[in-house]
C-alpha positions in Angstrom: -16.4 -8.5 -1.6 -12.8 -7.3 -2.2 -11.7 -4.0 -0.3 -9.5 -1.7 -1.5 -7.5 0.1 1.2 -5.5 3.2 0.7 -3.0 4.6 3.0 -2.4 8.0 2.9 -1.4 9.1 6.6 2.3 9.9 6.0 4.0 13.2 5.9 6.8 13.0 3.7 9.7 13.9 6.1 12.4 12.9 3.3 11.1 15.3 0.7 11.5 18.4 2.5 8.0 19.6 1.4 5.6 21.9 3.3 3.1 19.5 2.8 3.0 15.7 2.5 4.2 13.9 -0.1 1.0 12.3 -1.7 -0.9 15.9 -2.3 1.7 16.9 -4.4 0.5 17.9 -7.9 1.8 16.6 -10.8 0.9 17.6 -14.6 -2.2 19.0 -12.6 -3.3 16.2 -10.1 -2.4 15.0 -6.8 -0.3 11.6 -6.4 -3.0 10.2 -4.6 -5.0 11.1 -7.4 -3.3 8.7 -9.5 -3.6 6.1 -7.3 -7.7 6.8 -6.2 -8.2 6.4 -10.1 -6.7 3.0 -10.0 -8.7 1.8 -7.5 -12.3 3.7 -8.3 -12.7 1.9 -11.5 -10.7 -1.4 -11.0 -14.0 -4.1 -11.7 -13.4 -5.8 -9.0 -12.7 -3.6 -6.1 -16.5 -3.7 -4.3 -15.4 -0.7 -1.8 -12.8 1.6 -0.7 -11.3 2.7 2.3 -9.1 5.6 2.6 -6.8 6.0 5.7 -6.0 9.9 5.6 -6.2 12.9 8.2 -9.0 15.2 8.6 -7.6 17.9 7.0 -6.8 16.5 3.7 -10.5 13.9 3.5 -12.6 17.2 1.9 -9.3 17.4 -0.8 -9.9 13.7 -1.7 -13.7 13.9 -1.5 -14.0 16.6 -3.8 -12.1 14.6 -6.2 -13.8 11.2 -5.5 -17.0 13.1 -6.3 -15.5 14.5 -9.6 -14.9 11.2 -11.0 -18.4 10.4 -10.7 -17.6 7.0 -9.7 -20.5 4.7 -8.5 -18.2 2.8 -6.0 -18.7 3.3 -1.9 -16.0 5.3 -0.5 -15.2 5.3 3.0 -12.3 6.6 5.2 -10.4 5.8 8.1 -7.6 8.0 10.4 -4.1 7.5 10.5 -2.5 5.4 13.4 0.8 5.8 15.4 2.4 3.4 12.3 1.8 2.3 9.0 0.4 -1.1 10.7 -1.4 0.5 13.1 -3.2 2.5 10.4 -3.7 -0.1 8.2 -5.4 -1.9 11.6 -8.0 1.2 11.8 -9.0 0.5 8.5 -9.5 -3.2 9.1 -12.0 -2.1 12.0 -14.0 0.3 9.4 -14.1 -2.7 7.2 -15.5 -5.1 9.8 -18.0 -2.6 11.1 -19.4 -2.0 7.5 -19.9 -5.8 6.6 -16.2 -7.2 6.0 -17.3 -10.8 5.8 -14.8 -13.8 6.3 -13.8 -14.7 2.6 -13.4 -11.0 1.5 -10.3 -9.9 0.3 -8.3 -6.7 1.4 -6.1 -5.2 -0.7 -3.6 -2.4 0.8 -1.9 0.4 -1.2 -0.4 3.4 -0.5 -1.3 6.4 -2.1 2.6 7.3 -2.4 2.4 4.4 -5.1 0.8 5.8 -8.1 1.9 4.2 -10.7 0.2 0.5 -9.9 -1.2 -1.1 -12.9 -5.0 -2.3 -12.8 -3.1 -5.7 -13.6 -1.7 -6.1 -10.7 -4.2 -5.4 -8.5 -6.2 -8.1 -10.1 -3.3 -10.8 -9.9 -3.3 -9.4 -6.1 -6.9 -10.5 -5.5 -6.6 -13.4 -7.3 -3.7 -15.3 -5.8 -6.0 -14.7 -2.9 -8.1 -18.0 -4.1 -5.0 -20.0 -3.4 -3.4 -18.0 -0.4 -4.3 -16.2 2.5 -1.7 -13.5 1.8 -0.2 -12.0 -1.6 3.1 -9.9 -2.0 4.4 -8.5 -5.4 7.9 -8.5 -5.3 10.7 -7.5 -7.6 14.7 -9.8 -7.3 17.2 -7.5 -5.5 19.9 -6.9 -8.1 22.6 -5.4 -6.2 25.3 -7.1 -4.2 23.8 -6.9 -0.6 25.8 -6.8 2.7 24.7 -7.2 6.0 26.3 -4.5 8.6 24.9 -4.6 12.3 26.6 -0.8 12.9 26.4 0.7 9.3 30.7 0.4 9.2 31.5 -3.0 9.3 30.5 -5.8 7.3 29.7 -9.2 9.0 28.5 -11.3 5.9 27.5 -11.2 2.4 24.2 -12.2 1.7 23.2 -14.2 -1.2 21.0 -12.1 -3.2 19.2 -14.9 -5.3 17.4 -15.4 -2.2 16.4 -11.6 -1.6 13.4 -9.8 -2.8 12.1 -6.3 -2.4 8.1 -6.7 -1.2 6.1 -4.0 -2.8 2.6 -3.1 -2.5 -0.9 -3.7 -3.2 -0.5 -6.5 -0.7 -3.8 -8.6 -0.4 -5.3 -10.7 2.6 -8.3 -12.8 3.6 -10.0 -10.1 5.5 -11.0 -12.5 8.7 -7.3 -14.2 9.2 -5.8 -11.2 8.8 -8.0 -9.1 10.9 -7.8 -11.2 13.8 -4.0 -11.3 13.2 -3.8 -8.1 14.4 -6.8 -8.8 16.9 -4.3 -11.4 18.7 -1.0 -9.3 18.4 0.3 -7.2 21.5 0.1 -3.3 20.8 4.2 -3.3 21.1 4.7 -5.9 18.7 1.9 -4.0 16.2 4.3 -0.8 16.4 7.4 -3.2 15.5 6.0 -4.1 11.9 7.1 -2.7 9.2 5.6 -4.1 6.3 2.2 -5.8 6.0 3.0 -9.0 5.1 5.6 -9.0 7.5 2.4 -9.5 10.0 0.8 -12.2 7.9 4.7 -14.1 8.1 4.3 -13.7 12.0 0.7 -14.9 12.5 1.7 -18.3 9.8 -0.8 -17.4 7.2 0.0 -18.9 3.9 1.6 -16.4 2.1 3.1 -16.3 -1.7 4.9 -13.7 -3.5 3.8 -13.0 -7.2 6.0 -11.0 -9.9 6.1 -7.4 -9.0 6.2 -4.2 -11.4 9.8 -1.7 -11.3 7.1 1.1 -12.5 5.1 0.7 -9.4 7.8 2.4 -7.2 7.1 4.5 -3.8 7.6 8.2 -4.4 10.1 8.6 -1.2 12.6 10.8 -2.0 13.3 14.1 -4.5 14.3 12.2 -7.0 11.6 9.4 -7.2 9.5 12.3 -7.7 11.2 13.8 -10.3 11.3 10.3 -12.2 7.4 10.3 -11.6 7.0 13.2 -13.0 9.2 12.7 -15.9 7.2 9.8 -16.3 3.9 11.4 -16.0 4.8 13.9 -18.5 5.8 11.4 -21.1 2.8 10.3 -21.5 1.2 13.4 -21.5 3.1 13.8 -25.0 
């Protein structure tokens, strides 16, 4: 079975919005919207979990239901972090028959321009990994500062990469990753294969997308919908 997971917990802080970031319309849908669509009828996503508060899951079920689509839909509730979050939905994966050899694969909903493509490449390196990261080369000059002011070194950007997401996992090593990892050091991560890196799981990047950016700020969101609209036209 592959599970799709979607986050969707955030609340946009950086976009200044009276609501969060991912139920935002956009030429008439949602940003999550997008991404559910991606994920409803991807052939070989076998179930989704949707980590989202209570007061948006009506929102998203009424458009699951729209859809029409066949696939079982469950949700999950935000945790204290992304990580923590993601753990929740682990736990309503294992409870509903997560089996050993499944494969998770995490999105956020804030990423709504992920190609069906990609998703499959992200399930498939699974067969030869127990953890899969698209990732994009950092093209500009990179400098590490410890205080924001002063620069200690320069860092050699050949060797730097920017993880994106869907990120995909053996369901069982990476559950009980998190099953064997203290509740502070849980609420340190900050990316999800970061985890996988910690607990020494085989992990391998695969070539990421520059279309399948996280809409973050203003103008990410602009460029989305600018985006959007083009092909609308």
């Amino acid at each position: 079975m592959n599970i799709g997971v979607i986050l969707s917990g955030g609340v946009g802080n950086r976009m200044g919005l009276n609501i969060p970031k991912q139920y935002v319309k956009v030429n008439g849908k949602t940003i999550i919207n997008y991404c559910l669509e991606k994920f409803l009828f991807h052939p070989q996503i076998d179930l989704l979990i949707v980590g989202i508060a209570s007061e948006w899951e009506k929102v998203v079920k009424d458009y699951i239901i729209s859809t029409k689509s066949s696939k079982k839909i469950l949700f999950s509730r935000p945790g204290e972090t992304r990580q923590y979050s993601i753990f929740k939905a682990l736990e309503v994966a294992k409870e509903n028959g997560a089996q050993e050899k499944d494969v998770v694969v995490i999105h956020d909903a804030a990423r709504p321009l992920v190609s069906t493509e990609l998703i499959s490449q992200c399930i498939d390196g699974c067969n030869v990994a127990d953890a899969i990261m698209p990732a994009i080369p950092v093209k500009d000059t990179t400098y590490l500062s410890e205080d924001g002011i002063h620069i200690q070194s320069l860092l050699n950007r050949s060797h730097l990469w920017s993880g994106q997401a869907p990120e995909a996992f053996e369901f069982s090593k990476y559950y009980l990753a998190h099953k064997n990892m203290s509740r502070d050091e849980l609420l340190k991560i900050n990316g999800s294969t970061e985890l996988a890196v910690k607990a020494n799981l085989r992990c391998q990047m695969i070539p990421g997308d520059p279309m399948n950016f996280k809409i973050t700020t203003p103008e990410d969101l602009s460029t989305f919908e600018s985006i959007v609209n083009a092909e609308v036209k």
